[in-house]
GUBAMI-77021 format. One record per residue (C-alpha): residue number from 0; residue in three letters; x, y, z; chain. Coordinates in steps of 0.25 Angstrom, whole numbers. Last residue first. Layout:
+-----+---------+-------+-------+-------+--------+
| num | residuo |     X |     Y |     Z | cadena |
+-----+---------+-------+-------+-------+--------+
| NUM |     ALA |     X |     Y |     Z |      A |
...
+-----+---------+-------+-------+-------+--------+
This chain:
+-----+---------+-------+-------+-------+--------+
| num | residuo |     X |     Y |     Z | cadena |
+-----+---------+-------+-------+-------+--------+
| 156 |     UNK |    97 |  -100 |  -182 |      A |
| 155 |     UNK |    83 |  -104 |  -183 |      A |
| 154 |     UNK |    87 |  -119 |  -190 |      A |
| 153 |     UNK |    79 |  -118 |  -202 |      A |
| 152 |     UNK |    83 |  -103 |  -204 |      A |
| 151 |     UNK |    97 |  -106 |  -203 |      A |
| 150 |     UNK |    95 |  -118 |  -213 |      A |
| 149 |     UNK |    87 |  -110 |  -223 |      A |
| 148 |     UNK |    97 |   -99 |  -222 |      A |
| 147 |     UNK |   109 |  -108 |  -225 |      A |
| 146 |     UNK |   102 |  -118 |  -236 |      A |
| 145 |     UNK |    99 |  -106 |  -243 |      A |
| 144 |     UNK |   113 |  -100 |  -241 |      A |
| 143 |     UNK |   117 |  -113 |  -247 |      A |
| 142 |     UNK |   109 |  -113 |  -258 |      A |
| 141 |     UNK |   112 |   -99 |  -264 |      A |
| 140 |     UNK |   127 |  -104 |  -264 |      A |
| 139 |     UNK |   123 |  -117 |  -271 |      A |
| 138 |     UNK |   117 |  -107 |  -281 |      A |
| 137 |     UNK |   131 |   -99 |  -283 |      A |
| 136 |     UNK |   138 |  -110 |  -282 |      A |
| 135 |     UNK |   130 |  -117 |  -292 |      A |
| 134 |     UNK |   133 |  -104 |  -301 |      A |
| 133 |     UNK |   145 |  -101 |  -300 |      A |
| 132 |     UNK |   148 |  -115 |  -305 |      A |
| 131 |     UNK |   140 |  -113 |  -315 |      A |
| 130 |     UNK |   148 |  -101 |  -320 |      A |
| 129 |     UNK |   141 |   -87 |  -319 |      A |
| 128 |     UNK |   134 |   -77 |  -328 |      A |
| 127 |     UNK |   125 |   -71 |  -318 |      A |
| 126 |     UNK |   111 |   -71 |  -324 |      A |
| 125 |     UNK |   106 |   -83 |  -315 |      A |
| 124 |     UNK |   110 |   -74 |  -303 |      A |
| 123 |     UNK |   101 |   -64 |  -308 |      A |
| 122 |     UNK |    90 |   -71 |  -308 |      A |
| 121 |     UNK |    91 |   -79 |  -296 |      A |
| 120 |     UNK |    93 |   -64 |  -289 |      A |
| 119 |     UNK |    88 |   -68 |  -275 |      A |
| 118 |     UNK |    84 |   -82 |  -269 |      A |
| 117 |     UNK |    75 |   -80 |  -257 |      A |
| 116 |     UNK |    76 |   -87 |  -243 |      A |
| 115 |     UNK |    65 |   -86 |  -231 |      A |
| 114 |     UNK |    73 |   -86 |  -219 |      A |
| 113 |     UNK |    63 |   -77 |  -209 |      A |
| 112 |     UNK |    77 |   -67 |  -210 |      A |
| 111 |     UNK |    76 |   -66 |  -226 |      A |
| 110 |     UNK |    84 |   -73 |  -233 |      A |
| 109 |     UNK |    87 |   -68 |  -248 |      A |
| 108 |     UNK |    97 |   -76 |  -256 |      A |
| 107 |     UNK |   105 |   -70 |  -267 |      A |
| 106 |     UNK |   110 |   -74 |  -281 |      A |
| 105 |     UNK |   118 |   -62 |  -287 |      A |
| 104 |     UNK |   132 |   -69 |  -288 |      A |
| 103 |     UNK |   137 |   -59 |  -279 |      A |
| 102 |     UNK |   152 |   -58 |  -279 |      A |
| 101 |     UNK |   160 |   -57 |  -265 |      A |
| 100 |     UNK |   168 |   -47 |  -258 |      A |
|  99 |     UNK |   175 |   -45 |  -247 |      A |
|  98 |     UNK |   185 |   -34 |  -242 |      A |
|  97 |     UNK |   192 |   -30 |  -231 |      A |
|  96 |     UNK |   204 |   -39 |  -226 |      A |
|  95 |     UNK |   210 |   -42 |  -240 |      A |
|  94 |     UNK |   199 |   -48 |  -251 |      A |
|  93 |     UNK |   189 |   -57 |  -245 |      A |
|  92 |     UNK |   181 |   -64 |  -255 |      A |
|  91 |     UNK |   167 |   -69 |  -254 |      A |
|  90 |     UNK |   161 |   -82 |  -260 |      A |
|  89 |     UNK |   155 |   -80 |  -275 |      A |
|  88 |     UNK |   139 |   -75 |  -272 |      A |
|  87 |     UNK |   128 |   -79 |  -268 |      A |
|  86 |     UNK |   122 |   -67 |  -259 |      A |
|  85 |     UNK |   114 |   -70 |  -245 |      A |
|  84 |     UNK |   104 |   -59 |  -240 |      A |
|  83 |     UNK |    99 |   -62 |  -226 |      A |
|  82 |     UNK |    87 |   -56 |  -219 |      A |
|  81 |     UNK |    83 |   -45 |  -211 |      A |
|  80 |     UNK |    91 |   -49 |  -199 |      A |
|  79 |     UNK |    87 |   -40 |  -187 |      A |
|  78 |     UNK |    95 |   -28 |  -185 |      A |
|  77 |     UNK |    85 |   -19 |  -179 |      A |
|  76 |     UNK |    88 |    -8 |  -186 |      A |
|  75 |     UNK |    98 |   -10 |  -196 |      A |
|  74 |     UNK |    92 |   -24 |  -201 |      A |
|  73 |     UNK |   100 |   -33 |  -201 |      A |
|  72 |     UNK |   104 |   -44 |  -216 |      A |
|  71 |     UNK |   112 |   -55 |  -215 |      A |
|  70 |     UNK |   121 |   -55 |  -229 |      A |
|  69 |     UNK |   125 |   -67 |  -236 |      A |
|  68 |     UNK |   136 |   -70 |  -243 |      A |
|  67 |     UNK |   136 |   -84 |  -253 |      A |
|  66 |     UNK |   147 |   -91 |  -262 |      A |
|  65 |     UNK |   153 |   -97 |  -251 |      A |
|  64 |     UNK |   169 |   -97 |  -247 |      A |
|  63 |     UNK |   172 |   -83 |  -245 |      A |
|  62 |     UNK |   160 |   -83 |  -236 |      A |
|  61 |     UNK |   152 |   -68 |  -233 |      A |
|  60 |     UNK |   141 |   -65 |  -223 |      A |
|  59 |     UNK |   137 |   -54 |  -222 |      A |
|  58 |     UNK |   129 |   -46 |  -209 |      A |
|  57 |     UNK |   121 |   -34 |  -216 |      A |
|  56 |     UNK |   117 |   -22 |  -207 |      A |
|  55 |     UNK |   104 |   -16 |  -213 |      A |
|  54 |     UNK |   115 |    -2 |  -213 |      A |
|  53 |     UNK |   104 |     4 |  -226 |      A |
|  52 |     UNK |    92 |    -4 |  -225 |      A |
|  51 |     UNK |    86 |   -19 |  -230 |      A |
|  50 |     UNK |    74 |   -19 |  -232 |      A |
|  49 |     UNK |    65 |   -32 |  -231 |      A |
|  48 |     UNK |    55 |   -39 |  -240 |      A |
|  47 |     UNK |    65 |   -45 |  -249 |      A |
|  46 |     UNK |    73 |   -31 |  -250 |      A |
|  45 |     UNK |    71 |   -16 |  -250 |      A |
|  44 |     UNK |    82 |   -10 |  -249 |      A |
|  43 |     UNK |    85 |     2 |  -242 |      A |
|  42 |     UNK |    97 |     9 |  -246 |      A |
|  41 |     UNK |   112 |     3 |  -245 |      A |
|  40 |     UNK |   122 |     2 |  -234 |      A |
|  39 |     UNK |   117 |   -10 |  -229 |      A |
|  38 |     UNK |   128 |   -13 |  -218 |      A |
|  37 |     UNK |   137 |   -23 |  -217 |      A |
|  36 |     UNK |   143 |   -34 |  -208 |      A |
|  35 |     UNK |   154 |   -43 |  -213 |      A |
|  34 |     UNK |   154 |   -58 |  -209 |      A |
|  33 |     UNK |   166 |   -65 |  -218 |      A |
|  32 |     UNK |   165 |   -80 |  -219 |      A |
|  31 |     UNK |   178 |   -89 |  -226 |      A |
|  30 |     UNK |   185 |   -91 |  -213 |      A |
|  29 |     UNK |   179 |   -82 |  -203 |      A |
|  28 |     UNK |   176 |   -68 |  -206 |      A |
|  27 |     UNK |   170 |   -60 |  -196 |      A |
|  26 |     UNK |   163 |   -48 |  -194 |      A |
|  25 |     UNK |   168 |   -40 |  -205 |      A |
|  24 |     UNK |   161 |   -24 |  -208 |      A |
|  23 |     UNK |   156 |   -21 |  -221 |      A |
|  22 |     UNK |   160 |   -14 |  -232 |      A |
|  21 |     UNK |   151 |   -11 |  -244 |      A |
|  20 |     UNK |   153 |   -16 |  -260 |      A |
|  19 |     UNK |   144 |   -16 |  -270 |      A |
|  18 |     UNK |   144 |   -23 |  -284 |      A |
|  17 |     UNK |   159 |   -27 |  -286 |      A |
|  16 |     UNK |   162 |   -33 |  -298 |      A |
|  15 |     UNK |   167 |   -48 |  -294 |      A |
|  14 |     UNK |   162 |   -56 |  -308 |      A |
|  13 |     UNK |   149 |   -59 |  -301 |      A |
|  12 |     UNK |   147 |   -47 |  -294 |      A |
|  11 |     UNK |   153 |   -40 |  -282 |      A |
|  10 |     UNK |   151 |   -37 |  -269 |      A |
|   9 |     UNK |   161 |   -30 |  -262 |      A |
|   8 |     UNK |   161 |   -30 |  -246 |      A |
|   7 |     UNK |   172 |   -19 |  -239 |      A |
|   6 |     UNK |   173 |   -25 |  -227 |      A |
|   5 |     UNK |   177 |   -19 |  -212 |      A |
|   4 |     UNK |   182 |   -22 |  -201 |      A |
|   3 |     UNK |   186 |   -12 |  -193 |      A |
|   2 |     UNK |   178 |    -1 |  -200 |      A |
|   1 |     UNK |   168 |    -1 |  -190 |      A |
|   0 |     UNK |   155 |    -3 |  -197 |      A |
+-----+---------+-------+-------+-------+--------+
């Protein structure tokens, strides 16, 4: 990372706690998508049949206007995609030049890099305590980046 541009990412819970936060380095922001590049600064994880290492390089994709951010996942040694990892969540917010964050809303989609799909944290996400109309934007969220992935994969791209 070079500093030049870089991020400071918070994730936060529902009610906007902040749960982790890392920086990562902007490589564009158009309108309301910001494209931040990261590296997995945690340990090895074990994780829907892959593992994902410490400086995997993450490329995220963040909207200010979509309740979703996904996450294309390289592998640090050969950089080949490992899969994608999308969050629902509340849409991102920019705050000054150098910070983003977003809320998690705990419901996830896995895709792995053959296109298979797998709905994550159902449970939990039906634990939150959220409004219903959180709630159907939280799930037509989930929809849409199943709709994405299934069409890019449809369609080789």
């Amino acid at each position: 990372m070079s500093g030049i541009n870089e991020f400071t990412v918070y994730k936060c819970d529902p009610q906007g706690n902040i749960l982790w936060q890392y920086q990562g380095e902007l490589l564009r922001h158009e309108g309301s998508e910001i494209i931040l590049e990261a590296l997995f600064n945690w340990e090895e994880t074990p994780f829907q049949g892959i593992t994902i290492k410490n400086n995997d390089r993450f490329i995220e994709t963040f909207y200010t206007d979509r309740w979703y951010n996904f996450f294309e996942i390289h592998d640090r040694e050969d950089d080949q995609i490992k899969g994608w990892y999308c969050n629902v969540g509340r849409p991102a917010v920019l705050k000054g030049t150098s910070n983003l964050s977003y809320q998690d809303l705990a419901l996830d989609l896995w895709v792995g890099s053959d296109g298979t799909q797998q709905v994550l944290d159902e449970d939990e996400f039906s634990k939150l305590d959220l409004d219903d109309t959180t709630r159907g934007k939280a799930l037509a969220a989930l929809k849409e980046l199943q709709d994405i992935f299934t069409r890019k994969f449809n369609n080789g791209s």
